[in-house]
PDB file with SEQRES, HELIX, SHEET and CRYST1 records, atoms N, CA, C and O in Angstrom:
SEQRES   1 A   81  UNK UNK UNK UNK UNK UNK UNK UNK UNK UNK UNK UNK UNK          
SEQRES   2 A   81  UNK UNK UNK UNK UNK UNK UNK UNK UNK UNK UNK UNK UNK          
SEQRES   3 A   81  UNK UNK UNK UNK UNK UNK UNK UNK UNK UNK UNK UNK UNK          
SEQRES   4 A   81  UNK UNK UNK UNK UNK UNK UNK UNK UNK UNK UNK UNK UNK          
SEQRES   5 A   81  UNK UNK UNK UNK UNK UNK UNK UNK UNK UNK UNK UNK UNK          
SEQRES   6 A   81  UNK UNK UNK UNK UNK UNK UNK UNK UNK UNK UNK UNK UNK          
SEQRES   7 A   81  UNK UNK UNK                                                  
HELIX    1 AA1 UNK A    5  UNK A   10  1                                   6    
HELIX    2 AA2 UNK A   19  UNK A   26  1                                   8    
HELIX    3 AA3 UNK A   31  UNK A   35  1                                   5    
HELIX    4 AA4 UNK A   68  UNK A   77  1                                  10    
SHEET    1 AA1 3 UNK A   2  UNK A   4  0                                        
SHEET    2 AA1 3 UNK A  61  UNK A  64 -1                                        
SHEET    3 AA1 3 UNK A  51  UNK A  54 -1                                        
CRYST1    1.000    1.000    1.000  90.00  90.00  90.00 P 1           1          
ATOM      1  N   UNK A   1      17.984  -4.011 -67.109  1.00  0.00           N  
ATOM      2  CA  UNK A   1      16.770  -3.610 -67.782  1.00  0.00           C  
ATOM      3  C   UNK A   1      17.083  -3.382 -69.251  1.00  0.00           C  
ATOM      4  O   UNK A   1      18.040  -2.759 -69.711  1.00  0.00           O  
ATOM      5  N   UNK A   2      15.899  -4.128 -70.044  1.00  0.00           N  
ATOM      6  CA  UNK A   2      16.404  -3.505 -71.515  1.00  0.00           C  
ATOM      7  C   UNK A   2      14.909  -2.275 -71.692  1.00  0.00           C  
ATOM      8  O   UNK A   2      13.803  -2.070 -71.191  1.00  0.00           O  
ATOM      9  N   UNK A   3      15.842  -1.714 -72.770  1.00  0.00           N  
ATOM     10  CA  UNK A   3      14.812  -0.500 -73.493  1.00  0.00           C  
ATOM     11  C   UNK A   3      15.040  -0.376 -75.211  1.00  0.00           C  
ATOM     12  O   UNK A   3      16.092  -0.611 -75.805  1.00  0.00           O  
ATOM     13  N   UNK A   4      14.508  -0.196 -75.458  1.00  0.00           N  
ATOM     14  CA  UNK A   4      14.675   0.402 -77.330  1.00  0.00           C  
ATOM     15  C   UNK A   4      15.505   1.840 -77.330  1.00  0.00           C  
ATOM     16  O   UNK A   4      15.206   2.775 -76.589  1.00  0.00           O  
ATOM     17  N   UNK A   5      16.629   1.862 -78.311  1.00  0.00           N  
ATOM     18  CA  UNK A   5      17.415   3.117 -78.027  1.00  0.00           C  
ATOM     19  C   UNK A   5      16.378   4.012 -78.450  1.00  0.00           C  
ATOM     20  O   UNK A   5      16.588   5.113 -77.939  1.00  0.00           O  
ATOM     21  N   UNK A   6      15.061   4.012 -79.364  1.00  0.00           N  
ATOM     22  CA  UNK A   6      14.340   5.188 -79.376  1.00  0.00           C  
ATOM     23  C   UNK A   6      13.523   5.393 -78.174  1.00  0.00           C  
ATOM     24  O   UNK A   6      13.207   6.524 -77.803  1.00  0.00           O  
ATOM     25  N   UNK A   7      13.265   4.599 -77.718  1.00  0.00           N  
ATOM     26  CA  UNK A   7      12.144   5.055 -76.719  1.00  0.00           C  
ATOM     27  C   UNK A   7      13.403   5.470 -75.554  1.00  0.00           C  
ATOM     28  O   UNK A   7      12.797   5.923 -74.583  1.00  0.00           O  
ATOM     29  N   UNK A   8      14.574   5.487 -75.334  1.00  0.00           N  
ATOM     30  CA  UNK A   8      15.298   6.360 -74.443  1.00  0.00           C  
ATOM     31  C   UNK A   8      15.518   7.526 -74.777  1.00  0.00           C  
ATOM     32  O   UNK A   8      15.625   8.441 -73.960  1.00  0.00           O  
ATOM     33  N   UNK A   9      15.626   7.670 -76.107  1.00  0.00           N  
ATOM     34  CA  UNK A   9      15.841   9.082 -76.722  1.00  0.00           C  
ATOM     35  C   UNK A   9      14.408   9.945 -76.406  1.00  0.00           C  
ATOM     36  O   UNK A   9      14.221  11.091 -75.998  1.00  0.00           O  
ATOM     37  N   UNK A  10      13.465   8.816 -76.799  1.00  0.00           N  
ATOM     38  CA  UNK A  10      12.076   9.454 -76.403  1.00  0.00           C  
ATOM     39  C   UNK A  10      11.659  10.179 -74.820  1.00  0.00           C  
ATOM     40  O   UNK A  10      10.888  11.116 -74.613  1.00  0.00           O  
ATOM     41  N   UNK A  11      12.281   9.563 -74.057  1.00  0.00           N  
ATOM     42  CA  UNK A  11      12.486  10.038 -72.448  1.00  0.00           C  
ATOM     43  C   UNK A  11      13.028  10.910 -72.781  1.00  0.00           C  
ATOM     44  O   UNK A  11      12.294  11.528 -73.552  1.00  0.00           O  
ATOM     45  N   UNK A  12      14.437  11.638 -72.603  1.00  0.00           N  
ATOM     46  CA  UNK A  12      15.654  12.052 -73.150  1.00  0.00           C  
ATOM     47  C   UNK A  12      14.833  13.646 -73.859  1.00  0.00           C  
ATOM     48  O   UNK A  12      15.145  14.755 -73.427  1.00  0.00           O  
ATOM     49  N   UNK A  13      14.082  13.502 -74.658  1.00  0.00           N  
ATOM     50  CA  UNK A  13      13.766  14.993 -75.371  1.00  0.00           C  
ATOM     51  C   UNK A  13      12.298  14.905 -74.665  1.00  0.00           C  
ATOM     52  O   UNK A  13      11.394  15.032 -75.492  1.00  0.00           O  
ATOM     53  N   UNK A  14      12.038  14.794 -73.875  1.00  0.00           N  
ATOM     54  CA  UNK A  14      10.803  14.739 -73.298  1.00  0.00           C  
ATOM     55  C   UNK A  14      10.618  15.253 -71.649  1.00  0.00           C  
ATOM     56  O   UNK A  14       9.786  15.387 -70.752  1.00  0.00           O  
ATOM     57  N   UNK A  15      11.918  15.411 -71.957  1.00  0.00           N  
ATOM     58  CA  UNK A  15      12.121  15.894 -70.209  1.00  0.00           C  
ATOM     59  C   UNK A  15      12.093  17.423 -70.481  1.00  0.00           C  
ATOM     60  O   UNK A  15      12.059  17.820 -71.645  1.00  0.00           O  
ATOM     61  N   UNK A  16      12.109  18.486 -69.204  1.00  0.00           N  
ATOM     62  CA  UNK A  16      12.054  19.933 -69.751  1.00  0.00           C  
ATOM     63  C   UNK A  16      13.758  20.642 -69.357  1.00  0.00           C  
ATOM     64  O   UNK A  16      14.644  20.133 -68.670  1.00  0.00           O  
ATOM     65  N   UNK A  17      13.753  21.603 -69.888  1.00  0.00           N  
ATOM     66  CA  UNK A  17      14.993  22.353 -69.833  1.00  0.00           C  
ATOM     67  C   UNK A  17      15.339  22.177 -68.537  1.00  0.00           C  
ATOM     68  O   UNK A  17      14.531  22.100 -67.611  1.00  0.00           O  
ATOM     69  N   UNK A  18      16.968  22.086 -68.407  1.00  0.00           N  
ATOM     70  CA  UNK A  18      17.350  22.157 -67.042  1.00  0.00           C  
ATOM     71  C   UNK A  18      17.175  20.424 -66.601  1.00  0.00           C  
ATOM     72  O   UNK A  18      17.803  20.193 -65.567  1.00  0.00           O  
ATOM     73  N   UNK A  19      16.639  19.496 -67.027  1.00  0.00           N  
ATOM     74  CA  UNK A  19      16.798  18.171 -66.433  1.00  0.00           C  
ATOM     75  C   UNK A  19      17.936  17.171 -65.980  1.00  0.00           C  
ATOM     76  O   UNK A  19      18.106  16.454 -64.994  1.00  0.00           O  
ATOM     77  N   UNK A  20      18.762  17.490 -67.340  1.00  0.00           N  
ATOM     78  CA  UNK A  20      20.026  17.049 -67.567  1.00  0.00           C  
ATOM     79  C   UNK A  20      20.785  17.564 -66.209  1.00  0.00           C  
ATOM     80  O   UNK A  20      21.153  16.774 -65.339  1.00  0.00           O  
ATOM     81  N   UNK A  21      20.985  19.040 -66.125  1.00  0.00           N  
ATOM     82  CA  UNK A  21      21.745  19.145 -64.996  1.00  0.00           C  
ATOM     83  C   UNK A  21      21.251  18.983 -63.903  1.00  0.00           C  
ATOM     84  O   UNK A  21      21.935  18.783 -62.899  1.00  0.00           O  
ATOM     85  N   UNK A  22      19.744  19.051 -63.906  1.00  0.00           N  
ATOM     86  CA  UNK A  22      18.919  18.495 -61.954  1.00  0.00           C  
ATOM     87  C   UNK A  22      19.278  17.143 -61.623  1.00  0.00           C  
ATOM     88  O   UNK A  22      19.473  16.789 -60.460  1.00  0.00           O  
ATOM     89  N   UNK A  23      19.391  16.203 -62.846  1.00  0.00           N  
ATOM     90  CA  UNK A  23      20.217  15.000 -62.210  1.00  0.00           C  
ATOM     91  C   UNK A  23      21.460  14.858 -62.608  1.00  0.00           C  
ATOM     92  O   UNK A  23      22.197  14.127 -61.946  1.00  0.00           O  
ATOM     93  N   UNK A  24      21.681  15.158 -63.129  1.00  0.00           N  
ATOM     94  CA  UNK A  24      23.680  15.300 -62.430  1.00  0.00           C  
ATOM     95  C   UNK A  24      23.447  15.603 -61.198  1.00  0.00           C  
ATOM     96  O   UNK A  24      23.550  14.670 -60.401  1.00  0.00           O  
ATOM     97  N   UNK A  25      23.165  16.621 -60.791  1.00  0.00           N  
ATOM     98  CA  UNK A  25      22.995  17.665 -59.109  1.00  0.00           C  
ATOM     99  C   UNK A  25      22.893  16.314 -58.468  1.00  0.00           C  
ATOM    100  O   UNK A  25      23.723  15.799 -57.719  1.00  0.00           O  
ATOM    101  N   UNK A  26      21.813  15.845 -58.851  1.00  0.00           N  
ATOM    102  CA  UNK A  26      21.442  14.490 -57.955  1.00  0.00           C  
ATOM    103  C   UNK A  26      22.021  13.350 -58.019  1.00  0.00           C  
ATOM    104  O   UNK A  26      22.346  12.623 -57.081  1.00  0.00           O  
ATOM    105  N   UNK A  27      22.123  13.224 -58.872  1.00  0.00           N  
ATOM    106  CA  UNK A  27      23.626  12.044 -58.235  1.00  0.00           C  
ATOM    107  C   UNK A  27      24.612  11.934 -58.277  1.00  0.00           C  
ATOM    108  O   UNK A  27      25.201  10.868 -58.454  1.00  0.00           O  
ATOM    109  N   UNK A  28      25.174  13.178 -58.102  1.00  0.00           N  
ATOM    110  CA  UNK A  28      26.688  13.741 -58.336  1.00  0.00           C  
ATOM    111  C   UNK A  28      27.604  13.162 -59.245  1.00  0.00           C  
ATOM    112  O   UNK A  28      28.711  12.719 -58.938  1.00  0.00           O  
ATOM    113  N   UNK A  29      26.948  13.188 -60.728  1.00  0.00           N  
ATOM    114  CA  UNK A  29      27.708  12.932 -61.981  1.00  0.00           C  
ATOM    115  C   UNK A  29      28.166  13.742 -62.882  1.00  0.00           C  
ATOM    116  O   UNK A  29      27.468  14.756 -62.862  1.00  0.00           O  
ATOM    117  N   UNK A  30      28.953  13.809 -63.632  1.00  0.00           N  
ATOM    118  CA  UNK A  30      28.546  15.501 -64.685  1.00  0.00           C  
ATOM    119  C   UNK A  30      27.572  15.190 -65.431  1.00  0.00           C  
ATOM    120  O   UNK A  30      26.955  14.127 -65.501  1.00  0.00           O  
ATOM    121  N   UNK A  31      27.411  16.398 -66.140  1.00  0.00           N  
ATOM    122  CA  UNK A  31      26.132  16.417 -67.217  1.00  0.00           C  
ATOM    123  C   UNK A  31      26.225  15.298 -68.221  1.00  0.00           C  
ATOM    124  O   UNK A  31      25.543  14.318 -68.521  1.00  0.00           O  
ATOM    125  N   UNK A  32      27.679  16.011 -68.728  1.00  0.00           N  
ATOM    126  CA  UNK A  32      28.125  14.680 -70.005  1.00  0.00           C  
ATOM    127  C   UNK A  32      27.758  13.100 -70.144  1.00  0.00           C  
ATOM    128  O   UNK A  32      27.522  12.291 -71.041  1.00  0.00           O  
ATOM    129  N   UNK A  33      27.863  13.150 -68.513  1.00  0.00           N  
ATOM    130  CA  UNK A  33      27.547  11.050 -68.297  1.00  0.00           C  
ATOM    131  C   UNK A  33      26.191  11.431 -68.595  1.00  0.00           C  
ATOM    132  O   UNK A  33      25.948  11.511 -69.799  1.00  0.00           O  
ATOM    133  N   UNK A  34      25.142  11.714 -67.719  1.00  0.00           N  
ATOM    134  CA  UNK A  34      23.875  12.143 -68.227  1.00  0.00           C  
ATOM    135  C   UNK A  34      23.597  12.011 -69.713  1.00  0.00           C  
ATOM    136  O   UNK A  34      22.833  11.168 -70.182  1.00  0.00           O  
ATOM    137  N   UNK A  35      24.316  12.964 -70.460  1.00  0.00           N  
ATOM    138  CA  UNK A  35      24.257  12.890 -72.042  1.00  0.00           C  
ATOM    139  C   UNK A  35      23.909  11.882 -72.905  1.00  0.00           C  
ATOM    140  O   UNK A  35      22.995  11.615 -73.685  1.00  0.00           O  
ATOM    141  N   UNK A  36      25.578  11.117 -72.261  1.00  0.00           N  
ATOM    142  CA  UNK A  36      25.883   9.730 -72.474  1.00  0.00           C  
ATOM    143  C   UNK A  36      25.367   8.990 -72.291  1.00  0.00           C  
ATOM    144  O   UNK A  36      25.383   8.215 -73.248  1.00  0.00           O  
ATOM    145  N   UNK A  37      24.421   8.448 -70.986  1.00  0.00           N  
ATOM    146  CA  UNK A  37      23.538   7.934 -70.535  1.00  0.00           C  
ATOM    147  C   UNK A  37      22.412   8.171 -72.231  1.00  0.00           C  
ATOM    148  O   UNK A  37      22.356   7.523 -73.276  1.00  0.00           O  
ATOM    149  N   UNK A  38      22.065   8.768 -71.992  1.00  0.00           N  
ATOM    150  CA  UNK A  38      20.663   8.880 -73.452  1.00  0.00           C  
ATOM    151  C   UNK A  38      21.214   8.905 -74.576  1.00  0.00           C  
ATOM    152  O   UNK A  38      20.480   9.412 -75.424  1.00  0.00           O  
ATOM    153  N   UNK A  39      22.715   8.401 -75.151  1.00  0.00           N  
ATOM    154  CA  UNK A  39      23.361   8.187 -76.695  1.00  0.00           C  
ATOM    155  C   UNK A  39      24.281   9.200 -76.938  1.00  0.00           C  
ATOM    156  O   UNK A  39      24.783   9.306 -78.057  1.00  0.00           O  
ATOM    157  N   UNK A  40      24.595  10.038 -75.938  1.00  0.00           N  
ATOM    158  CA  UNK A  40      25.633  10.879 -76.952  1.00  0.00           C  
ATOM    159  C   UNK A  40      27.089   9.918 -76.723  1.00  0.00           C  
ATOM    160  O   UNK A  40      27.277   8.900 -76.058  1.00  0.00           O  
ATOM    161  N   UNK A  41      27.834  10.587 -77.430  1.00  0.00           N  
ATOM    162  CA  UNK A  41      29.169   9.862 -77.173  1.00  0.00           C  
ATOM    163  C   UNK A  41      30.197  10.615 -76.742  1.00  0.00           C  
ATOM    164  O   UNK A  41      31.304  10.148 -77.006  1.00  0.00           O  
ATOM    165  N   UNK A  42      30.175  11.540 -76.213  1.00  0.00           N  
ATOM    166  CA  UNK A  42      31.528  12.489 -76.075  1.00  0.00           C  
ATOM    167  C   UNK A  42      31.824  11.944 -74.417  1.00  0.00           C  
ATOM    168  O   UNK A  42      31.135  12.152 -73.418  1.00  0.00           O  
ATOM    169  N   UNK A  43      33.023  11.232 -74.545  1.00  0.00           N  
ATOM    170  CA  UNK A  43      33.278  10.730 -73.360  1.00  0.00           C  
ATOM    171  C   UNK A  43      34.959  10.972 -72.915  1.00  0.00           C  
ATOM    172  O   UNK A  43      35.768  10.329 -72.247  1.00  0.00           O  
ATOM    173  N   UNK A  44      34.996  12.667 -73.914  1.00  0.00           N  
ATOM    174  CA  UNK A  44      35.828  13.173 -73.174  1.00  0.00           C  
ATOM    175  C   UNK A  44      35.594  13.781 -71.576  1.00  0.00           C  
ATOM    176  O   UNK A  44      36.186  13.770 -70.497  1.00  0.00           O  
ATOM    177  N   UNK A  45      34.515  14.237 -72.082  1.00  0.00           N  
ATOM    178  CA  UNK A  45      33.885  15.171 -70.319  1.00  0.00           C  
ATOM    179  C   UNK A  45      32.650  14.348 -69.953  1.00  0.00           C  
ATOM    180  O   UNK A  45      31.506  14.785 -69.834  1.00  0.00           O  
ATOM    181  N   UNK A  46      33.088  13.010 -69.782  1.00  0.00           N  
ATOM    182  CA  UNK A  46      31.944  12.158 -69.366  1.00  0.00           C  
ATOM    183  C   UNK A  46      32.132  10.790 -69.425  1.00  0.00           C  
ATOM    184  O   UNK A  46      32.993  10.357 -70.190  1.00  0.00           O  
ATOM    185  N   UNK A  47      31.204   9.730 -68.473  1.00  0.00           N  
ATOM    186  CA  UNK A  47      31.450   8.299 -68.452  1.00  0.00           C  
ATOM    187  C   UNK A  47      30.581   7.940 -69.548  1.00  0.00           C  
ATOM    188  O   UNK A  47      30.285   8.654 -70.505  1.00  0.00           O  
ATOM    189  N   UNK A  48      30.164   6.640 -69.286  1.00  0.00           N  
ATOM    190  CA  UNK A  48      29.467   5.440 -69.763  1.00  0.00           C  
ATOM    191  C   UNK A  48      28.988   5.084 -68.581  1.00  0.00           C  
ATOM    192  O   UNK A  48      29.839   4.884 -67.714  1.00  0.00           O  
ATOM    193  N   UNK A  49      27.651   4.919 -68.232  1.00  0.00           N  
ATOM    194  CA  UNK A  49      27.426   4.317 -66.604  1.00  0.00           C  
ATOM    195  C   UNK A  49      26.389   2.929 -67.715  1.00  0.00           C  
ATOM    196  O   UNK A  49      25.386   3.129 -68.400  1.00  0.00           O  
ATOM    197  N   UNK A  50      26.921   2.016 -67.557  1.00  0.00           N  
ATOM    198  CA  UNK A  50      26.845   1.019 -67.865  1.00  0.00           C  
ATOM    199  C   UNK A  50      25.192   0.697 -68.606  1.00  0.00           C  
ATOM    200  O   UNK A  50      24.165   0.130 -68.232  1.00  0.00           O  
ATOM    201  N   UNK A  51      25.679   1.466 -69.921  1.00  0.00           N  
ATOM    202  CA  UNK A  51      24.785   1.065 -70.953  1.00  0.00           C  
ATOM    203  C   UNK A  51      25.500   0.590 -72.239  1.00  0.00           C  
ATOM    204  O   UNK A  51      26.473   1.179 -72.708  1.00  0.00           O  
ATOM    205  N   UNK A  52      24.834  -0.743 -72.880  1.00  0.00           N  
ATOM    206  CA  UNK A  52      25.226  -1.768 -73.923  1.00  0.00           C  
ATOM    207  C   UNK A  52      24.064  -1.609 -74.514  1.00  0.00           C  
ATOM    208  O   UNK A  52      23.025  -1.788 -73.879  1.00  0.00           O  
ATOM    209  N   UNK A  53      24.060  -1.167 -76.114  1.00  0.00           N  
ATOM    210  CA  UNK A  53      23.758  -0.995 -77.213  1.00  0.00           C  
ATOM    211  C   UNK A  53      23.843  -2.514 -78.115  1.00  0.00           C  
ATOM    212  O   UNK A  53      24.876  -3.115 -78.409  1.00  0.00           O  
ATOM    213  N   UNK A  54      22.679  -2.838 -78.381  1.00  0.00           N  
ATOM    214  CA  UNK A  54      22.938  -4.516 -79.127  1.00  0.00           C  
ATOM    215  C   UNK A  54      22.010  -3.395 -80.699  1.00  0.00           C  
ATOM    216  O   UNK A  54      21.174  -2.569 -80.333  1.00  0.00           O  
ATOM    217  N   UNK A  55      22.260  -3.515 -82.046  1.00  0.00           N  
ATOM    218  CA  UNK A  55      21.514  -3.360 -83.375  1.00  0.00           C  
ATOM    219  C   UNK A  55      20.596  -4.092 -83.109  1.00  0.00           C  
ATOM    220  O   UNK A  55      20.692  -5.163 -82.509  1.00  0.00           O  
ATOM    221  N   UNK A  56      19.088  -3.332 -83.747  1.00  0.00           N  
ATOM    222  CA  UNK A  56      17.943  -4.019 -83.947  1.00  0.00           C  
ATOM    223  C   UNK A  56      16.924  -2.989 -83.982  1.00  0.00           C  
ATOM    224  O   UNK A  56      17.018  -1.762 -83.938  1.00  0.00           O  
ATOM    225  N   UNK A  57      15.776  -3.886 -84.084  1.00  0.00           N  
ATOM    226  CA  UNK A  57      14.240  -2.466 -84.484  1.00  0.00           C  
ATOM    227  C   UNK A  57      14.314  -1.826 -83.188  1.00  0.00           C  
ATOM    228  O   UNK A  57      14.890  -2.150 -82.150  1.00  0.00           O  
ATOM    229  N   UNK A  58      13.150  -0.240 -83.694  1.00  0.00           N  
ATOM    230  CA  UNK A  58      13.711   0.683 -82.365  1.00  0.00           C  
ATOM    231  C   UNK A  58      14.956   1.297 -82.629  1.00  0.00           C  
ATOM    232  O   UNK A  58      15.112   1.894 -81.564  1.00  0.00           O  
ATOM    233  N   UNK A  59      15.902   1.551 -83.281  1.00  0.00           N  
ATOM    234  CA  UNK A  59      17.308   1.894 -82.808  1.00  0.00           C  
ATOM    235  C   UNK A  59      18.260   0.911 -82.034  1.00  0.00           C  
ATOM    236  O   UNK A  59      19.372   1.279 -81.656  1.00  0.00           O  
ATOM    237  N   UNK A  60      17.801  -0.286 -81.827  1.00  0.00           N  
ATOM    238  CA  UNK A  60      18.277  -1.175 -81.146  1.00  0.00           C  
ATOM    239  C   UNK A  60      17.854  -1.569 -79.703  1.00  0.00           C  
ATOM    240  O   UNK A  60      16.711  -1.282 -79.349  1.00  0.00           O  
ATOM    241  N   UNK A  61      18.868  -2.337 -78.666  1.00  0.00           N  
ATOM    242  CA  UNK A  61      18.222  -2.589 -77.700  1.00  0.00           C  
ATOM    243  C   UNK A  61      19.484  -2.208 -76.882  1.00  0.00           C  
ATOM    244  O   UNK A  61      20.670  -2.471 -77.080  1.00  0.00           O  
ATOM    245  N   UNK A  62      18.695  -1.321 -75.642  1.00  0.00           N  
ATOM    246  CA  UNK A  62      19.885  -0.854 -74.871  1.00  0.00           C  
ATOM    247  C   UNK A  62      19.995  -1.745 -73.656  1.00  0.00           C  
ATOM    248  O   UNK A  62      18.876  -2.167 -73.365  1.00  0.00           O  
ATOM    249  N   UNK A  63      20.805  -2.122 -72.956  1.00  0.00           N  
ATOM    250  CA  UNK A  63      20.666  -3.120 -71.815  1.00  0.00           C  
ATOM    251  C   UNK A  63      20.941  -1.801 -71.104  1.00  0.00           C  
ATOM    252  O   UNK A  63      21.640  -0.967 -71.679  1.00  0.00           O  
ATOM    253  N   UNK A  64      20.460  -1.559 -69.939  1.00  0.00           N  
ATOM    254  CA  UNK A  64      21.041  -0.974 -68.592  1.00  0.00           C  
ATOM    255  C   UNK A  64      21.492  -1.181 -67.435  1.00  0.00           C  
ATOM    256  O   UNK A  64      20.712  -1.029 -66.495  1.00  0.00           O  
ATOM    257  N   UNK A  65      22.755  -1.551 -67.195  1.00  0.00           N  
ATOM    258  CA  UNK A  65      23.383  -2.069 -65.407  1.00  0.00           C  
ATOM    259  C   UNK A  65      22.529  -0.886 -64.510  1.00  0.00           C  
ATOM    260  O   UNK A  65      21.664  -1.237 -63.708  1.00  0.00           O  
ATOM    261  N   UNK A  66      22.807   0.303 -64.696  1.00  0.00           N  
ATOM    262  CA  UNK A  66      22.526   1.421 -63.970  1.00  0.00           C  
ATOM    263  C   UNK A  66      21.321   2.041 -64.066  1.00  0.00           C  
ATOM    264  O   UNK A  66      21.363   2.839 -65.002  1.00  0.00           O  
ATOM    265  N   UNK A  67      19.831   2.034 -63.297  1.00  0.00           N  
ATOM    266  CA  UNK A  67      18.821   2.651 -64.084  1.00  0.00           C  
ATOM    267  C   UNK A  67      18.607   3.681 -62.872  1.00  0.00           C  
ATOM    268  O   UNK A  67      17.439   3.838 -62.517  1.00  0.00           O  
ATOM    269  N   UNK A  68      19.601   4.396 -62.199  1.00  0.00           N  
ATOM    270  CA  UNK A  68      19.485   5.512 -61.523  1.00  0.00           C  
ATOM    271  C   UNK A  68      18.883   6.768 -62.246  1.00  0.00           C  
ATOM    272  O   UNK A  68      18.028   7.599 -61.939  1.00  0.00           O  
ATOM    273  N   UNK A  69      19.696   6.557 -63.346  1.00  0.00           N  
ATOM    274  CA  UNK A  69      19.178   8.436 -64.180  1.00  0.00           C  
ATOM    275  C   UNK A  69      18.212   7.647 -64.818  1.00  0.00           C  
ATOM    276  O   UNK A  69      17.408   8.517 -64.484  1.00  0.00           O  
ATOM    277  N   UNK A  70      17.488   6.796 -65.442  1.00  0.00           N  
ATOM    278  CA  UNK A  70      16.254   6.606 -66.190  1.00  0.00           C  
ATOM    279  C   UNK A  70      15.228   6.638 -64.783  1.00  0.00           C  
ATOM    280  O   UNK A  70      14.203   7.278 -65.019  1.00  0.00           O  
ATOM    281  N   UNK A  71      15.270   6.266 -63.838  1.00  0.00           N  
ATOM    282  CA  UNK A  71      14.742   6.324 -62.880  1.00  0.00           C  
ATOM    283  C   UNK A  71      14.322   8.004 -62.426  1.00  0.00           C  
ATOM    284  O   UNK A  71      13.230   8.295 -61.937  1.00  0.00           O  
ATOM    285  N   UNK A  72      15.352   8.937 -62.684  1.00  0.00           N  
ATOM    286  CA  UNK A  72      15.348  10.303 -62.135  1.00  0.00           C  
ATOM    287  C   UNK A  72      14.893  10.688 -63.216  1.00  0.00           C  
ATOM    288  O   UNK A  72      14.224  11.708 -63.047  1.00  0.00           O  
ATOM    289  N   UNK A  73      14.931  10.378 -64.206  1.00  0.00           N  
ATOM    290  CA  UNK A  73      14.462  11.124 -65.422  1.00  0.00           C  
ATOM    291  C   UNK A  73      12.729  11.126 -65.633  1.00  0.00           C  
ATOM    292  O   UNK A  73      12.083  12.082 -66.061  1.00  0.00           O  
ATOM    293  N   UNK A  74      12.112   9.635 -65.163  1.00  0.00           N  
ATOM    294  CA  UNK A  74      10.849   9.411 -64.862  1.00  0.00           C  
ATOM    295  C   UNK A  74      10.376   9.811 -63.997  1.00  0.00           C  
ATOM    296  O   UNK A  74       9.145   9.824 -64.000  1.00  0.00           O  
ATOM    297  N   UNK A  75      11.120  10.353 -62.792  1.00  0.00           N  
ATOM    298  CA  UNK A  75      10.494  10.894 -61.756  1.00  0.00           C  
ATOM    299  C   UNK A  75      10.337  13.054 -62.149  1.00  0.00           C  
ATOM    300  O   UNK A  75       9.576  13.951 -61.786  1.00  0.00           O  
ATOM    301  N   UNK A  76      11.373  12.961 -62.908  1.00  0.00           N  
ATOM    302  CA  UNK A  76      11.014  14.679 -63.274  1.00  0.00           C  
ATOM    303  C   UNK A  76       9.455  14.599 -64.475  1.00  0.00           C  
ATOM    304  O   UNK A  76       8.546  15.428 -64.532  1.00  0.00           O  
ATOM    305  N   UNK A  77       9.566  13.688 -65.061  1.00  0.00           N  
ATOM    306  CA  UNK A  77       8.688  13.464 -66.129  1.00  0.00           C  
ATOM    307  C   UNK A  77       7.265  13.373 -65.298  1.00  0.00           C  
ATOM    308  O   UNK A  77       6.379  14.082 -65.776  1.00  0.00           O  
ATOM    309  N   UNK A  78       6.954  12.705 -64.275  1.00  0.00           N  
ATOM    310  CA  UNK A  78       6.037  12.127 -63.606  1.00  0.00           C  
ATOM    311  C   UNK A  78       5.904  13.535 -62.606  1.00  0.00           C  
ATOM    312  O   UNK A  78       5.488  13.352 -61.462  1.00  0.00           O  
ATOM    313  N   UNK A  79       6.187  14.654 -62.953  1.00  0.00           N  
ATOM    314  CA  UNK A  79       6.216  15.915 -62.348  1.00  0.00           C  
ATOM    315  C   UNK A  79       5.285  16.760 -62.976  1.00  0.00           C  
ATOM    316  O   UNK A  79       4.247  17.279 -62.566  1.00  0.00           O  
ATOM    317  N   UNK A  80       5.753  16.783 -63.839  1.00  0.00           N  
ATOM    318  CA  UNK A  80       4.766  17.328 -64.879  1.00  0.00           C  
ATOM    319  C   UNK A  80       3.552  16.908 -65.071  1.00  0.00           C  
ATOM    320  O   UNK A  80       2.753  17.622 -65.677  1.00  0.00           O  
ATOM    321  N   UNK A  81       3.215  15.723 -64.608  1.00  0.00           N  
ATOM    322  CA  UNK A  81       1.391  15.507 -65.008  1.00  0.00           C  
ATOM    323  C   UNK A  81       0.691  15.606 -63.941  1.00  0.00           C  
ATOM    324  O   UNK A  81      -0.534  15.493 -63.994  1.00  0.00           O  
TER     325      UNK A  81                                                      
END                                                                             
């Protein structure tokens, strides 16, 4: 799946407190991959679950192998309305 790195960031600060770690909980990752997952980079206390960053409008274009946590992240989002 591709996405625009803003509109992941846009998911990403759009979720409510506590999200980050309800899916870690849920798919038994740490937080950090989570993080990582939405652009951070500290991948001392954390993976890469297979997101590729290409430059371009948007912040670029993110490819995703893995759309487990964008998936969990839409489903906490889709909670709220």
């Amino acid at each position: 799946m591709n996405i625009t790195f803003n509109d992941l960031r846009d998911i990403k600060h759009k979720l409510p407190t506590g999200s980050v770690s309800r899916i870690a909980k849920k798919l038994n990752i740490s937080e950090q991959t989570v993080r990582n997952y939405f652009g951070a980079t500290k991948l001392d206390d954390g993976e890469t679950i297979g997101v590729h960053i290409e430059p371009g409008p948007g912040g670029g274009v993110v490819h995703l192998d893995d759309e487990r946590i964008l998936k969990a992240a839409r489903e906490i989002l889709a909670e709220q309305q």
